[in-house]
N, C-alpha and C positions, 0 to 999 in steps of 0.2 A: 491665553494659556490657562490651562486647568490644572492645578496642584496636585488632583486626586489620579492624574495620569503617573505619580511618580509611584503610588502604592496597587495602582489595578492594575497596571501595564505592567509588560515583563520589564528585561533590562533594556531596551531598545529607547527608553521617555531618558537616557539618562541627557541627551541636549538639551530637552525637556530641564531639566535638573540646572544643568549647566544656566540657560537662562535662568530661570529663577533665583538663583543666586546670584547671578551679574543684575537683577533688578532690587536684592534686596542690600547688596552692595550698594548702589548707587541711593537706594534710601537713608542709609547709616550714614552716605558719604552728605547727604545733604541736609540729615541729623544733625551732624556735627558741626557743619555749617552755620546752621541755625543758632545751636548750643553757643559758638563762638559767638556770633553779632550779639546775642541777649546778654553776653557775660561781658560784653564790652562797656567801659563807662559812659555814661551822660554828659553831652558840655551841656555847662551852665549856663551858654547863651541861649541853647535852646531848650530851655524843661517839656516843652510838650512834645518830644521823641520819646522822653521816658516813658510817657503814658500807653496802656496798653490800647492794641485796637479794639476795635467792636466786639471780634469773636473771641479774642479773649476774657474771661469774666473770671471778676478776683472773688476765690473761694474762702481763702483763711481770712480769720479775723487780726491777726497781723498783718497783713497786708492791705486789708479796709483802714486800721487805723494810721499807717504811713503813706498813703495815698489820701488821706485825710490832713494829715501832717503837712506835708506836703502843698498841698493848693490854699493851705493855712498861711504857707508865705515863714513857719515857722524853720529851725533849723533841722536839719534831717540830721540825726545819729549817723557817725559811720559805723558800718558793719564789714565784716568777711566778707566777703561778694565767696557763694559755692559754685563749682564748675556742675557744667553740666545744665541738663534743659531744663528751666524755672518750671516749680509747676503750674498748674493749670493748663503749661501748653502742650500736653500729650493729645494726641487725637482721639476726640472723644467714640466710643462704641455706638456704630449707627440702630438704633431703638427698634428696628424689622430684626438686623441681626440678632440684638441684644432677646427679644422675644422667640427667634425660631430657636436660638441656644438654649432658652430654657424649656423651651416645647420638647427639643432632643433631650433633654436632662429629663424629664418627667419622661418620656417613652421610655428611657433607659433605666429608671427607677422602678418602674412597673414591666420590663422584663421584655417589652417590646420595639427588641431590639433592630426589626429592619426600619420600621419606622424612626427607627433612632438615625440609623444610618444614612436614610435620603435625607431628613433635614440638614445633619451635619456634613451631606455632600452640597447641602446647598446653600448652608452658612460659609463654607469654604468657597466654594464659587463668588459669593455676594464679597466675603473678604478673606482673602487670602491667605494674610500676614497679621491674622488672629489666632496664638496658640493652644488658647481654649478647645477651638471644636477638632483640631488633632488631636490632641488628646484625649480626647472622649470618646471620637472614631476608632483612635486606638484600645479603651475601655470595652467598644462595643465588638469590636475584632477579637477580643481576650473572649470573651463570652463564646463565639462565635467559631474560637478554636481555629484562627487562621494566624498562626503565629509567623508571617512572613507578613501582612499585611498591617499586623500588630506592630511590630518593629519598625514598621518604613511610617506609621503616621508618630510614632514616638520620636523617630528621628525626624521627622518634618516640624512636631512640636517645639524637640530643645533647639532645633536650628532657628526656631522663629522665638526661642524666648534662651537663649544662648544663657543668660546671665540664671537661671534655674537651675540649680544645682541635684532638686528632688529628682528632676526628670533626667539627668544623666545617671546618676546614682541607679536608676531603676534600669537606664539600659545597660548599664554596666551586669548588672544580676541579671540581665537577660540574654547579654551576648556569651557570658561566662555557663549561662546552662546550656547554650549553646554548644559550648567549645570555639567558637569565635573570638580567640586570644587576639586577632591584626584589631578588630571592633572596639573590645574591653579596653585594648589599650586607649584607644582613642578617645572612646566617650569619659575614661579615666582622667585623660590629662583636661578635656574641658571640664570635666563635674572639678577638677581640682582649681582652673582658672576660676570656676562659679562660686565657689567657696572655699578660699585657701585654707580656712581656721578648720577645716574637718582633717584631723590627724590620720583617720581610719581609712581613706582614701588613699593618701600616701604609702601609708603601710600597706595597702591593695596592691598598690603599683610594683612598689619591693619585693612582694609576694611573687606577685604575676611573674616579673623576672628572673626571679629565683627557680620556678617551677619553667619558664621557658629554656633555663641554664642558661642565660646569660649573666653572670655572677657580676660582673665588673658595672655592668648599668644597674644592677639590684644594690650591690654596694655605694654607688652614688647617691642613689634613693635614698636610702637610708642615713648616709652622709646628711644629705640634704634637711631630711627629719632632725637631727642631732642638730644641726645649727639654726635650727629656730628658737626664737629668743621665749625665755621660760616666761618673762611676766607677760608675752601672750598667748600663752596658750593655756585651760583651765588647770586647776591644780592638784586633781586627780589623773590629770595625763601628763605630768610631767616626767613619770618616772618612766614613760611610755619612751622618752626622750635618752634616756640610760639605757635600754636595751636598742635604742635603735643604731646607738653608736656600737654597743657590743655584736651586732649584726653584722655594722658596716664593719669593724675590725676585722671579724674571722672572716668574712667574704674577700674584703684584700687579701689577707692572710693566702685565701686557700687561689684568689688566682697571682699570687706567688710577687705581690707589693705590700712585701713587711713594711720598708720604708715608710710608705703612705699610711697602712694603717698605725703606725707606731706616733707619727706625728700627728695624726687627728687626736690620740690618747692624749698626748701629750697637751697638744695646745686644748683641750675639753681642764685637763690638770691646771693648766694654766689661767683659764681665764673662771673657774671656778677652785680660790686661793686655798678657802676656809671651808667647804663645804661638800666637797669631793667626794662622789661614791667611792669607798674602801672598794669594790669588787672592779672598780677601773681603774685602781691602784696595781688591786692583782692583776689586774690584765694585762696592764701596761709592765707591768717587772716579768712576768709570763714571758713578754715578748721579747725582751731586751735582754732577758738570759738567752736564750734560744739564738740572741743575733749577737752571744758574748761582748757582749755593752755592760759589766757585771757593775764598774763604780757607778755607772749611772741607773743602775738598777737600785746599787746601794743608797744614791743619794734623795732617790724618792721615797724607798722605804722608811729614813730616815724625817723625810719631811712630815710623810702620813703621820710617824711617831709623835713627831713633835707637835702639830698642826691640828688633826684630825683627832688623834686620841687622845690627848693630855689629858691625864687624870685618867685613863678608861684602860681596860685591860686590851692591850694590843691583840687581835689576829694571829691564830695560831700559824694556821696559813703564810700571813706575810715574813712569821720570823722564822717560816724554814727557808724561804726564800731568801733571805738574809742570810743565814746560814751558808745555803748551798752558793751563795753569792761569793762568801767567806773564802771556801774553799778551793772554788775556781779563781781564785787570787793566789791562793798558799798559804792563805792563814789558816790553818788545819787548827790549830788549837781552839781557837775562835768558835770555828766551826762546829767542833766539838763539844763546846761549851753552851752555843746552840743548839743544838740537837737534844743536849740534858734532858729538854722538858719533854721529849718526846716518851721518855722513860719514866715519869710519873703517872703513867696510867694514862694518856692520853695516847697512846698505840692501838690501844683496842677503839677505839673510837673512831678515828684518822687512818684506818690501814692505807690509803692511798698516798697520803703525806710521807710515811714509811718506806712505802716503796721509792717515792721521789727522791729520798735522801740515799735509799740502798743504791739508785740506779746512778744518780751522782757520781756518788763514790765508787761506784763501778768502774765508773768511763773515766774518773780520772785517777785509775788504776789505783787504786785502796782499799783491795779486794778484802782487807781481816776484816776495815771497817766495816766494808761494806756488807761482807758476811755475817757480822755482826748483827744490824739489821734485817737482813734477810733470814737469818733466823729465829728472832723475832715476831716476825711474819707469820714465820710456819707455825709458831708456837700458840699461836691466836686463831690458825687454823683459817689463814684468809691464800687459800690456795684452789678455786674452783679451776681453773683454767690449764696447773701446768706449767706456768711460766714460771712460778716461785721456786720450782725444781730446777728447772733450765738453768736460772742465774745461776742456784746456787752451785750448781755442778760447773758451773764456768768460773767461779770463783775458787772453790778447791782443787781446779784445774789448773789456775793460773798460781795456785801458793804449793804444785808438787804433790798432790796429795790424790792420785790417778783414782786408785780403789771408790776412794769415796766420791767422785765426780763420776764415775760408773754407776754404781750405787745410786745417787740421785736422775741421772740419764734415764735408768730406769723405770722408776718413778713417774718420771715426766713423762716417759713414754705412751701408756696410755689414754692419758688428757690430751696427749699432743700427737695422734696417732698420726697425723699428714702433715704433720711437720718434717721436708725434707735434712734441714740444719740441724734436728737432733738425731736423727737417725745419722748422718753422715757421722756426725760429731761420736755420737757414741761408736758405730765403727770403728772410726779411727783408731780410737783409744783401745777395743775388743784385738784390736792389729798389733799396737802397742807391747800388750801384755799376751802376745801369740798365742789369741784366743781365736781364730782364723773362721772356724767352723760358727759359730756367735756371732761374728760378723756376718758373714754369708747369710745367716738365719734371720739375721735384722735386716737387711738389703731387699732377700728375695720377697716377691710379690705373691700373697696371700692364695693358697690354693684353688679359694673358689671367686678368681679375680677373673672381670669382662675380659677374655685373650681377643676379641675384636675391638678394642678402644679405638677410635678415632681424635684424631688430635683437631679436633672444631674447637671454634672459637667459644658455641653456646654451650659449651661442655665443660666440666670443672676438669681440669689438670690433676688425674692418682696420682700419689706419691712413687707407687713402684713403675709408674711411666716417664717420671723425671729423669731426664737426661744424664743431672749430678751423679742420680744412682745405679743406675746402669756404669754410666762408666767408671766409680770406684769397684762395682760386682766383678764388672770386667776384667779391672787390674787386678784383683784380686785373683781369678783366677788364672791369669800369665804370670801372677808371680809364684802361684801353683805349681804351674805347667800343664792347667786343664787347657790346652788349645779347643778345645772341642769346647766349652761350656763360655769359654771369651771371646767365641765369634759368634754362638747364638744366643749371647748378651747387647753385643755391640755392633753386631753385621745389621742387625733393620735397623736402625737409627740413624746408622750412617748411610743406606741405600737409601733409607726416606729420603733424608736431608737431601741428598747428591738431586736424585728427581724432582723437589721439590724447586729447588735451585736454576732446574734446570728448565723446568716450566716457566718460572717465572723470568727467566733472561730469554726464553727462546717466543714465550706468548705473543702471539698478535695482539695490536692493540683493535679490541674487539670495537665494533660498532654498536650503539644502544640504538635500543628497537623504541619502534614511535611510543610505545608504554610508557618505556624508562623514559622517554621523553617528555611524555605528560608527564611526570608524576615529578621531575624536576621543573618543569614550567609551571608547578601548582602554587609553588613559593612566593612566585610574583601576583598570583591572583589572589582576592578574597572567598573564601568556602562556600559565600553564597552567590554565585554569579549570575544569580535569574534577579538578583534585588539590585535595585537601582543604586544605596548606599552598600559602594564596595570599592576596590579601590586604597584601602587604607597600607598603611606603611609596614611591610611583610616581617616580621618577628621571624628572622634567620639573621645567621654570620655571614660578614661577606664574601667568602667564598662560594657559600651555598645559594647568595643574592647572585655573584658574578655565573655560577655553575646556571642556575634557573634562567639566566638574561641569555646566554650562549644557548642553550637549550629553545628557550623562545622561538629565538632568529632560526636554529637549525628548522625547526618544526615550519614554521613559514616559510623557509623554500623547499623545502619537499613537499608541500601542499602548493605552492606555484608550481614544482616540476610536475606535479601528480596533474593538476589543470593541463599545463599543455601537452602531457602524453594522451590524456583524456578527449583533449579537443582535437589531437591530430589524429586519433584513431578513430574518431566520430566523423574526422571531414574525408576519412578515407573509408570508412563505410565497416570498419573493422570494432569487435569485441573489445574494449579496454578490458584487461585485467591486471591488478597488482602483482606487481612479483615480490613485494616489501611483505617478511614475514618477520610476525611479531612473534612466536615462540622460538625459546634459542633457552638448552638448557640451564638449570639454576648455577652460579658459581659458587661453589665451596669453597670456602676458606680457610684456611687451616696455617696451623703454625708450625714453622719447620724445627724437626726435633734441636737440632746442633747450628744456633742460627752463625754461631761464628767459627763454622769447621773449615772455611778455607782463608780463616785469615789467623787464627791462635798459631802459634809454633808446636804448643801440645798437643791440637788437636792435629797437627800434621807429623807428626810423631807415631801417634794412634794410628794413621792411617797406616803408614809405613809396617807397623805391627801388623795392623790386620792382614794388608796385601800378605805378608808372609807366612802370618796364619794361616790364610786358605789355600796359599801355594803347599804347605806344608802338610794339609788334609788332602791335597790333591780335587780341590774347589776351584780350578783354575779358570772357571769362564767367571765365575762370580770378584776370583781378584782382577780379573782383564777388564772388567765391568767397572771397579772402582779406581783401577789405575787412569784407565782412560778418561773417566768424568772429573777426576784430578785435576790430570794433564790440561785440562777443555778450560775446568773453571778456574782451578787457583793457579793460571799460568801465571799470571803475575805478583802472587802474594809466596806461591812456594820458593825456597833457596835452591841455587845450583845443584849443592846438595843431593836435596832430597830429590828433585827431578831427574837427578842422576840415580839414585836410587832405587826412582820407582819403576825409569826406563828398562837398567837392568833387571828386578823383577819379571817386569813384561818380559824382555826379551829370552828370558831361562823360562818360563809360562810358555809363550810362544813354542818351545822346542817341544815341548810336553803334550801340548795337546792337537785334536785331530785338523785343525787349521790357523796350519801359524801364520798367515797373512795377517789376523788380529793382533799379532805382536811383531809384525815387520817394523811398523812407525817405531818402535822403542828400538832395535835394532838399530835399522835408518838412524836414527837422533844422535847412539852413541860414535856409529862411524865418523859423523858429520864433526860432530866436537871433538873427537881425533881421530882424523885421517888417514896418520900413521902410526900409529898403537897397530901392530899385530892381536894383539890380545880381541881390541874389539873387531877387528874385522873375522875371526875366527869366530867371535858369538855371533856376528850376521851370518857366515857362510854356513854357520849350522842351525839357523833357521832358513836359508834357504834353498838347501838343500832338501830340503822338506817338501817345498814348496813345487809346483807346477815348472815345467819353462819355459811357457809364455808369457809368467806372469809379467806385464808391462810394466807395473811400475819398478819392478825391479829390473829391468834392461834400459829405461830410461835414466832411474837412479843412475848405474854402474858407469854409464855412459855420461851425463853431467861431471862424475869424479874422474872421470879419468882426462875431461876436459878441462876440468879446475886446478886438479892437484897433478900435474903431466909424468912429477917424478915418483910418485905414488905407484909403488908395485901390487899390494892386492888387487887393486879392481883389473890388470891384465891378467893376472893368476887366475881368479874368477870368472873370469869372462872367458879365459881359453879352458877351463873345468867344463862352463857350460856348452861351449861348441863343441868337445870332446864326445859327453854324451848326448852328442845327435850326430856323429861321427861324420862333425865338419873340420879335420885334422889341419887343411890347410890353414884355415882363419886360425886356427886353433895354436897349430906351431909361429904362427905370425904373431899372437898377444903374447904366447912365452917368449921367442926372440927378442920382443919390445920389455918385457920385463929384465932378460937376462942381459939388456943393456944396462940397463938401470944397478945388477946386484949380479955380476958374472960369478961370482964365487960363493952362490948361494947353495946346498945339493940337491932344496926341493927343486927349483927353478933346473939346474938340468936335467933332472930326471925325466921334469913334465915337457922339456925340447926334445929329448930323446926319444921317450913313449910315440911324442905327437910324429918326429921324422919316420922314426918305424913304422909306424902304423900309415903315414902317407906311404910309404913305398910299397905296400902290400896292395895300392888302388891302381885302377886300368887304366887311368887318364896321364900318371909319370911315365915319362918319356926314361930320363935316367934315374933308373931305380936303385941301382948298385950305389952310385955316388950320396944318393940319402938314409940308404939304411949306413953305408959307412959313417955318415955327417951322425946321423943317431946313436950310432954306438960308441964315439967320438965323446959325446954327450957323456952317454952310459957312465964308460971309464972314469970322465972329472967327476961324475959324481962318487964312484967307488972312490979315489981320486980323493975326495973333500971330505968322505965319512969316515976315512981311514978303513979301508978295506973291513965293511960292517957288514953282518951276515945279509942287510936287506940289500944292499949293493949286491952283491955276489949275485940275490935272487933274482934282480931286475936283469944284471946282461942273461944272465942263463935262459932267462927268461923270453928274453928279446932274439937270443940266438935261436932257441924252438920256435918263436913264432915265424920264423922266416926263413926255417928248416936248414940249419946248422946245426944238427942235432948231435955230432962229434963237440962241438966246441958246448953246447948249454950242456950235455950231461958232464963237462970236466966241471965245468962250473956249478952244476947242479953237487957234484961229489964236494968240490970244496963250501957249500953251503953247508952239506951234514958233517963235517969236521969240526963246524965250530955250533956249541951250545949259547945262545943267548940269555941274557936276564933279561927277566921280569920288570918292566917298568909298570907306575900308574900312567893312568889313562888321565891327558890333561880335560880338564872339566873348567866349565864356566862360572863366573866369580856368584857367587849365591847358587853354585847348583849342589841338588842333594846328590850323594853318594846315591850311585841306584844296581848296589850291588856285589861291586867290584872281589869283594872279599868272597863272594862264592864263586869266581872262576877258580878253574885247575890251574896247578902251574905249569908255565910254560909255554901262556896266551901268547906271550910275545916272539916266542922263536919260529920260525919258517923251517923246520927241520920235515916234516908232516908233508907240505908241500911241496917242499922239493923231492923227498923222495916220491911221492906220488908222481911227479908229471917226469922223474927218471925211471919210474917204473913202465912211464906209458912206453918210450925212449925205447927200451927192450922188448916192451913186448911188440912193438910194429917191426923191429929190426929181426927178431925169433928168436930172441935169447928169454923164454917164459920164463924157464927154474930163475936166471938170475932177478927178473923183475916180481917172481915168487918170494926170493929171498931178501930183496929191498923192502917189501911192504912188511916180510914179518919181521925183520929188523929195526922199522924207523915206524911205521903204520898200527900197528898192533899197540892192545892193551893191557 
């Protein structure tokens, strides 16, 4: 086997590889072997086992004079017996090798370097498992500018001299210029096995992790750094050891194990009594405030006091912490009394300590105090940012004092121009004091603002594109009464969100294309796949480890399906081509404006507004658009309610516009939740009425209800309407009869038996005609009969006697129609519908006086009385 096959050959030598390390395994294993028999004692019966053999020859002059000792018969010292193989018996460097190495060292000094090359290919052949000439090979490869070849004899080197920590160390720096993070790790943790006493390696490792973002293995690192013991390590890195703990702290801290780092704090406090960094004191009370642990904060503050500083001027620092400790107890005076020193000119010094103590006493609502301070602040003029405005308008907010938390809102305003929370904030209060127009001026979005914003992820989030602010703009103007200016506020927000919604529940789950595939199976490889050291432990989470292993496996059986599509269309004499395409447009991502508009009750509130906003603009496909995506998504978060609500919308929508089958379903819905409410079956019959009459699902509907609910009269009422006009009378008088079983004493229900018997008698297929217009008129009468002789009664038989030419009998009746004047009723309308008019009819929409004399004029004039049917129209007709 040849060594140099592992750095000339591609990756293909890696078995190659594989032996060689199962031989140089089985060397070490026979190392140690050796090591043991030599470490074992001597019996005294036999002293010439101790002696060495032939090949071994005793070098130190210790060891001449106790083998001297020795055969002297004299007593032998006892000693330590050391582990490990005695020297002299390392294997000596064969003297050919040891001359062509220095032959390569000289050609490589003087710059001729392929001659450098073949010897040190041939000192590696002669010995193998001599570090020397990889290393040099690698030297002569750096010259040579083959930085792949360079790497693989360095890594042949530290593998064959594993305990050299220089030579990991260098491949560390060179997997790292790399970019070869799975490598660095690697040759990191052995350079750290090679030499554990090297601090800056560790702190490597920490690094590395930090920068791969895995915080919680970086925090262990650095953990790890902190509890090494100080008298060994030099004493210029010890303090290396105080920051490595403050490392490890905020890193648990930030992946959210206060606990843990609060107890490394602690026990570091504990096992260093007398000599405690103060800044780990801070840290550690930092913590324990934050995780309200205030006496245990207090009782280490106290300890530092006593322990740490006697005699010495305490940390200013620590005694506001004491302080603010104080107060989140309730000892306010205490606290106060702390705080004093803050007031001897140490404010301009400390403005941040200042603010810690204003922000305190903020939160634990002691807003004078706290104003107190925070004016102070301002006074010192440590206000770049805007926030010292903010507070302070939140504190003369909360002490009643509107004007001047305006006043500072202001202020703050343009430090903190994308600050959504001040702008609301100061609104609010502009509403307050019904300053309406100020409001609106602070809400609306900057004239020469991007009007195509997209709401992408890689895109910062305006302020006038926040959702908060639209929808206060919005409310603002319905409590206006701008309709118009509160739907083109809040109408795209809400259609985003609906589509966006709607994509993402309705999306297929897409299939990744062999790309996407590679580029998650990259995770499990190393970046250099042509080098034979690769392989190493992949720097990902396990999910992105499990995603790349799923990924793998997919990618290998679509390259076995691809083979034997391949192979059967070669053994059939046919073209293979792919049908697997890798381009598929890019996915956008984007964040939905109102991510909880169908689960808040307010936000389902707003809807309910708007639908009736744009009913009310007469925008009706736009509300039929948001009723129904409603209805779709939040079927199960909306209340009875409001689905009741939004039905009837739809269904007054529906009536309005040019196709109301988009608002049947809300129709449908309300009949269905009462069946027998009049009320709602009158709002479906005047949507469908509108409608086609074939449309199916409405004869299917009508026909379910009249099978479910049997005593249910509208759906026969309806049903004998719709045979009527397509002048199928018989079916027609058959659903009236089945309803006037049901409700005989009703007068729409006889009218519509009568109309339907009269009008069958007037057909050529009745046998006895006379017997059904009687049975009709029959009708006729109970309903005059039930309305108490009402002028529209009168008009029906008159009406019924002309059609079937009794014309004696309809003009008597015609005459007592114009004898009686009717009132004016309203016209009943459906529950949420607009008024669409009523007040500019003339009076007297309701009476039948007009019509009657008109078809008593017709009456006269067929019979040849003209002048009298002259003097009917200008009597009743005229204007």
């Amino acid at each position: 086997m040849d060594p140099l096959d592992f750095i000339e050959n591609d990756a293909s030598a890696v078995d190659k590889y594989h032996q060689f390390q199962r031989i140089e395994n089985e060397y070490e294993a026979l190392a140690a072997r050796k090591r043991k028999s030599l470490s074992t004692p001597l019996s005294s019966s036999n002293p010439s086992k101790k002696l060495r053999n032939d090949d071994d020859h005793v070098e130190t002059f210790e060891e001449i004079m106790e083998a001297m000792a020795y055969n002297s018969g004299r007593k032998r010292r006892r000693k330590n017996k050391k582990k490990g193989r005695r020297r002299g018996s390392k294997k000596k460097v064969n003297p050919v090798v040891a001359r062509k190495l220095g032959e390569a060292t000289l050609h490589y000094s003087n710059e001729r370097y392929e001659e450098a090359r073949c010897l040190l290919k041939e000192v590696i052949r002669l010995d193998p498992y001599l570090p020397d000439p990889y290393y040099k090979l690698g030297l002569v490869y750096e010259q040579l500018k083959d930085k792949k070849k360079q790497m693989g004899c360095y890594m042949l080197a530290a593998h064959s001299s594993p305990k050299d920590g220089s030579l990991w160390k260098l491949l560390v720096l060179l997997s790292v210029e790399e970019g070869n993070n799975e490598q660095a790790m690697y040759c990191l943790s052995k350079a750290i096995t090679a030499d554990p006493q090297d601090l800056s390696l560790r702190f490597d490792r920490a690094s590395l992790y930090v920068e791969l973002g895995d915080y919680l293995k970086a925090a262990e690192s650095y953990e790890q750094i902190s509890r090494l013991r100080p008298e060994l390590v030099e004493a210029e890195l010890r303090p290396e050891l105080v920051e490595a703990l403050k490392k490890a702290t905020k890193l648990y801290q930030k992946c959210g194990q206060r606990e843990r780092a609060v107890s490394i704090l602690e026990e570091y406090v504990k096992r260093n009594q007398t000599e405690a960094e103060i800044s780990i004191i801070y840290l550690l009370v930092s913590m324990l405030i934050e995780g309200r642990a205030y006496i245990k904060a207090l009782n280490h503050i106290e300890h530092a006091q006593q322990v740490y500083c006697a005699g010495k001027e305490f940390p200013l620092p620590l005694t506001i912490k004491a302080g603010v400790c104080q107060a989140h107890l309730g000892n306010l005076e205490k606290a106060e009394a702390i705080f004093c020193v803050l007031q001897r000119g140490n404010a301009c010094d400390r403005p941040q300590i200042v603010t810690e103590v204003a922000d305190s006493l903020a939160n634990l609502k002691h807003y004078e105090l706290a104003l107190k301070y925070y004016m102070m602040l301002e006074a010192i003029g440590d206000n770049d940012s805007g926030v010292l405005y903010s507070r302070i308008a939140e504190c003369n907010l909360h002490l009643g004092d509107r004007l001047r938390s305006i006043e500072y809102y202001y202020k703050a305003l343009p430090k903190l121009n994308d600050s959504v929370d001040t702008r609301l904030k100061l609104a609010s209060l502009l509403l307050e004091e019904s300053k309406d127009d100020e409001a609106i001026s602070i809400l609306c979005p900057p004239t020469d603002h991007e009007c195509t914003y997209e709401h992408n992820l890689d895109k910062p989030e305006l302020w006038w594109t926040n959702f908060t602010i639209k929808l206060k703009l919005s409310q603002i103007y319905k409590d206006r009464g701008s309709l118009d200016s509160f739907v083109d506020t809040i109408y795209p927000c809400v259609r985003k969100s609906f589509l966006e919604a709607i994509q993402q529940k309705d999306r297929a789950k897409r299939k990744l294309t062999r790309s996407e595939l590679f580029e998650r199976a990259k995770v499990l490889d190393n970046r250099q796949n042509d080098n034979v050291f690769h392989g190493f432990r992949p720097m990902a989470s396990t999910s992105d480890l499990t995603k790349a292993t799923r990924a793998k496996k997919l990618l290998q059986k679509k390259e076995a399906l691809r083979e034997e599509k391949r192979a059967a269309a070669l053994a059939a004499g046919v073209e293979y081509k792919s049908d697997e395409s890798d381009v598929e447009p890019p996915q956008v991502t984007r964040r939905r404006p109102l991510p909880n508009l169908l689960v808040d009750e307010e936000y389902h509130c707003l809807i309910i507004d708007l639908c009736k906003s744009l009913a009310s603009l007469q925008k009706y496909w736009e509300a039929l658009e948001i009723i129904d995506i409603s209805l779709k998504l939040a079927c199960s978060t909306l209340s009875v309610e409001r689905k009741e609500e939004l039905r009837s919308i739809g269904a007054q929508i529906a009536y309005n516009i040019g196709d109301p089958s988009h608002g049947w379903d809300c129709a449908r819905y309300i009949v269905n939740q009462h069946p027998y409410s009049f009320a709602a079956w009158n709002c479906y019959y005047k949507v469908i009425s509108r409608l086609d009459n074939r449309y199916s699902k409405h004869g299917k509907f009508l026909h379910s209800m009249r099978v479910k609910h049997k005593d249910c009269v509208p759906p026969y009422i309806i049903f004998g309407h719709q045979l009527t006009m397509i002048s199928q009378h018989q079916a027609a008088a058959k659903d009236y009869l089945e309803a006037y079983k049901l409700m005989p004493d009703n007068p729409l229900i006889n009218l519509c038996v009568g109309s339907a018997l009269i009008n069958l008698a007037l057909g050529h297929r009745l046998q006895n005609k006379h017997q059904c217009v009687m049975q009709g008129l029959a009708f006729l009468f109970k309903n005059l009969l039930l309305s108490e002789n009402s002028q529209e009664a009168l008009y029906n038989i008159a009406r019924a006697y002309h059609h079937v030419g009794l014309v004696t009998l309809a003009a008597t009746f015609y005459e007592k129609v114009l004898a009686i004047r009717e009132k004016d009723y309203p016209i009943p309308k459906l529950p949420n519908e607009n008024q669409d008019g009523v007040e500019s009819r003339k009076p007297g929409y309701c009476d039948l006086g007009r019509e009657a004399a008109y078809n008593l004029h017709l009456i006269y004039k067929s019979s040849g009385a003209v002048d009298l049917a002259r003097q009917v129209l200008k009597d009743h007709c005229s204007f």
